[in-house]
Phi, psi and omega in degrees: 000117194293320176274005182284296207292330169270005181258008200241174168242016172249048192287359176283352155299312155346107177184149248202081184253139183253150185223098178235147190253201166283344190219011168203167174237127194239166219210112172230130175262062174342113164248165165286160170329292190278007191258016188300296180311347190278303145328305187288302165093170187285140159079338196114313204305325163305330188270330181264339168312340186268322156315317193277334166297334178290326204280286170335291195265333188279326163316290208282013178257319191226152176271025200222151227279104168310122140233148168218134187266125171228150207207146165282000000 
């Protein structure tokens, strides 16, 4: 994930498993251990710009509901 890999300092940890279903699709985003906070951000916020990007470009390809997950 291209917007991922420069906030972290572990980007060859960085991966991107897709899982889709029937009426949704889900994105679990991988970070190394120490790069969680980084992803996640003060408040979140960070973890929700990246949602909305996500959202933003796989919303407009499928009619079926985006979540997206991060996980160490």
């Amino acid at each position: 994930m291209t917007i991922v890999k420069p906030l972290v300092d572990f980007p060859e940890d960085v991966y991107v498993h897709v899982t889709e279903e029937e009426h949704h699709i889900t994105y679990q985003l991988s970070v190394h251990k120490e790069d969680i906070g980084k992803v996640i951000g003060k408040k979140g916020r960070v973890a929700k710009a990246i949602r909305t990007v996500v959202y933003a470009a796989a919303g407009s390809k499928h009619q079926k509901k985006i979540y997206l997950e991060i996980i160490e």
